[in-house]
C-alpha positions in Angstrom: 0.0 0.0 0.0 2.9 2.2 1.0 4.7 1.4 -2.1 1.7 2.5 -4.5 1.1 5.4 -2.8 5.1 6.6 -3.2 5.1 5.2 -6.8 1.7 7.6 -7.0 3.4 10.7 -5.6 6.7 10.5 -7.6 4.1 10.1 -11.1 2.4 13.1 -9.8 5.3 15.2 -9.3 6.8 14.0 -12.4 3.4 14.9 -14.3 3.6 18.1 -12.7 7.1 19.1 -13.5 7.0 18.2 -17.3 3.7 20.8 -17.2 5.7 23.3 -15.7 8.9 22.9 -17.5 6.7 23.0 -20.8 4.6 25.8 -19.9 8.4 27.5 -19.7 9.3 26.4 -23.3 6.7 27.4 -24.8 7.1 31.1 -22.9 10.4 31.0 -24.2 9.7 30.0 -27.5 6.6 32.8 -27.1 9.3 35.6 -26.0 11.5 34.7 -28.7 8.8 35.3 -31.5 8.0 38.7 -30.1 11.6 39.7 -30.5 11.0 38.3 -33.9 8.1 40.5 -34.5 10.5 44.0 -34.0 13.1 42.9 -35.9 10.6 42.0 -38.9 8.7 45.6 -37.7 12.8 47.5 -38.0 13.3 45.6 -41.7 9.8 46.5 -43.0 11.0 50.3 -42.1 14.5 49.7 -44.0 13.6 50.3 -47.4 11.2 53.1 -46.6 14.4 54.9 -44.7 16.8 54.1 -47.7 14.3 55.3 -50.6 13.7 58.7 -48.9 17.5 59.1 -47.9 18.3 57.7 -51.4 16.6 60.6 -53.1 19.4 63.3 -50.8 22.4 61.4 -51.3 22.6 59.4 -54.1 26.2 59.0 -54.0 25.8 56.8 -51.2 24.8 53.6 -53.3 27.5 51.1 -51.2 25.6 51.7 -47.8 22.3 51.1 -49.7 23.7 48.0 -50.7 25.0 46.9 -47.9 22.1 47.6 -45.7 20.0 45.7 -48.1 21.5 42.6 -48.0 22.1 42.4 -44.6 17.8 42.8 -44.3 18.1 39.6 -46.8 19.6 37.8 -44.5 18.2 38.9 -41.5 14.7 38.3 -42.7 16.2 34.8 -43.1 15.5 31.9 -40.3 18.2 32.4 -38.1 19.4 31.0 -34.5 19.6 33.1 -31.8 23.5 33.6 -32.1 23.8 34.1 -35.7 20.9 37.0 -35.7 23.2 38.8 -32.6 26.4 38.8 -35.1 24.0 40.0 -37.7 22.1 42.4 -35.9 25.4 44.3 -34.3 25.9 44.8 -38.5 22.6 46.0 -38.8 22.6 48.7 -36.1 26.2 50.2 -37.4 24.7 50.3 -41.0 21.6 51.9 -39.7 23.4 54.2 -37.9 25.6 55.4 -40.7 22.2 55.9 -42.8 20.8 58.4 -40.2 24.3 59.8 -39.9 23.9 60.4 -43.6 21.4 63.5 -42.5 23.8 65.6 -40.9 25.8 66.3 -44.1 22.3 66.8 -46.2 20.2 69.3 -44.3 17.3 69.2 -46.5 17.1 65.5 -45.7 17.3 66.6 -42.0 14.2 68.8 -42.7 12.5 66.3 -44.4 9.2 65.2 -42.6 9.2 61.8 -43.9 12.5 60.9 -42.8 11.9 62.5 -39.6 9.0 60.3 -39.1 10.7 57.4 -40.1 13.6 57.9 -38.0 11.9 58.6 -35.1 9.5 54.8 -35.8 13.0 53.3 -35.9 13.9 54.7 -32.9 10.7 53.6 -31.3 11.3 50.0 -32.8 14.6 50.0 -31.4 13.4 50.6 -27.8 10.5 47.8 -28.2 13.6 45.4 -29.4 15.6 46.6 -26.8 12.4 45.5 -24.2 11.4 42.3 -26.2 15.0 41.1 -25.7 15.2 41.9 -22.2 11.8 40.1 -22.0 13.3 37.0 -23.8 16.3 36.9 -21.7 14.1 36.9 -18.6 12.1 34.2 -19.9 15.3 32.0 -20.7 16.7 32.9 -17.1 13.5 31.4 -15.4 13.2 28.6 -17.5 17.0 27.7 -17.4 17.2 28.0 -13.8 14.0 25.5 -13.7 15.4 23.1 -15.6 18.9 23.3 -13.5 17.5 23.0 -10.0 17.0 19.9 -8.1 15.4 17.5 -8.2 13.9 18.6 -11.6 17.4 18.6 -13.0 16.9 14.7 -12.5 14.6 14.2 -14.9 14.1 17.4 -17.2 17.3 16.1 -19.3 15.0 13.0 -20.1 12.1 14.5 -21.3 14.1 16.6 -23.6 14.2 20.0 -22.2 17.6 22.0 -22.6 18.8 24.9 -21.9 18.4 27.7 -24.2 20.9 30.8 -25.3 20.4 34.2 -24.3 20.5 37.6 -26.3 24.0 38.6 -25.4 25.8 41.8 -26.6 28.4 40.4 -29.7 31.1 42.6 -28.3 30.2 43.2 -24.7 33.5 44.9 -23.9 33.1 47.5 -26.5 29.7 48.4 -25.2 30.8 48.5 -21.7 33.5 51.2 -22.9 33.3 54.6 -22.0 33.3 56.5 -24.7 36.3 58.9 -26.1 
C-alpha cells in the first residue's frame, strides 16, 4: 500500500514538472517570437528609410547595398547567435544611414524621414524591451530546468537549456566612450 502510494506521488510530481517545464518552453519560444516580430517591424521600415534618404544622397549607393543585403539575411531563419552577429551589422549600418542626414540638411528637414527615423527609434526601444523580456524568460526557465530535483529528470524528457540575447562585443559596449 505504501509502495503505491510513493510510486503515486513521484508520477504526480513528475506529471507536474514536465507541465511546468513545458509551460516554460513554450514562454520561451513565445518571447523569442516577439523579438521576432521588431526585428521584422525594424526591416519592413529599411527600405522606406533608404528610398527617402536615397533621393538626398545618391552617391551613397554602397551603404544602400550593404544595408539591403544584410535585411536579406536577417529576414532569413536564423538562430539566436547568428541573428546577434547580424544584428550588431545591422545597427552600425543603420546608424551610418541616419548619420547620412547631418551632411544633407534638407534630408534633415524632411518630414518623412523625420517620421521614419523617429518609428526606428521607437522600434529599437521595443527590441531593446522584447530582448530583455526573452532573456528573462530563458533565465526562469534555465534555472528551472537546472534546480534539483527537476534537474533529475528534465534532461529525459528533452528539455535544454536555451541561449540568451547577449551583446556580440560586450567589452566594447561596456567602454566609455572617447
Amino acid at each position: 500500500m505504501w509502495l503505491l502510494l510513493v510510486v503515486l506521488l513521484v508520477f504526480i510530481w513528475v506529471v507536474a514538472t514536465y507541465n511546468r517545464l513545458l509551460t516554460y518552453r513554450h514562454r520561451v519560444e513565445n518571447a523569442r517570437a516577439q523579438v521576432d516580430v521588431q526585428l521584422k517591424r525594424r526591416y519592413d521600415l529599411i527600405p522606406r528609410l533608404i528610398e527617402t534618404v536615397r533621393g538626398y544622397a545618391q552617391h551613397e549607393e554602397r551603404i544602400f547595398q550593404r544595408i539591403a543585403e544584410l535585411r536579406a539575411q536577417a529576414l532569413q531563419s536564423l538562430s539566436p547567435q547568428q541573428q546577434e552577429a547580424l544584428e550588431g551589422e545591422v545597427r552600425h549600418s543603420l546608424n551610418s544611414l541616419i548619420a547620412l542626414a547631418e551632411a544633407y540638411p534638407e534630408l534633415k528637414a524632411n518630414e518623412n524621414f523625420l517620421s521614419l527615423q523617429e518609428e526606428l527609434s521607437d522600434t529599437e526601444d521595443k527590441i531593446r524591451y522584447a530582448r530583455q523580456f526573452y532573456n528573462d524568460t530563458v533565465m526562469r526557465y534555465n534555472l528551472s530546468i537546472q534546480r534539483f530535483p527537476n534537474l533529475l529528470i528534465a534532461p529525459m524528457m528533452g528539455f535544454r537549456p536555451q541561449p540568451l540575447f547577449t551583446l556580440d562585443q560586450a567589452a566594447q559596449e561596456r567602454e566609455v566612450p572617447k
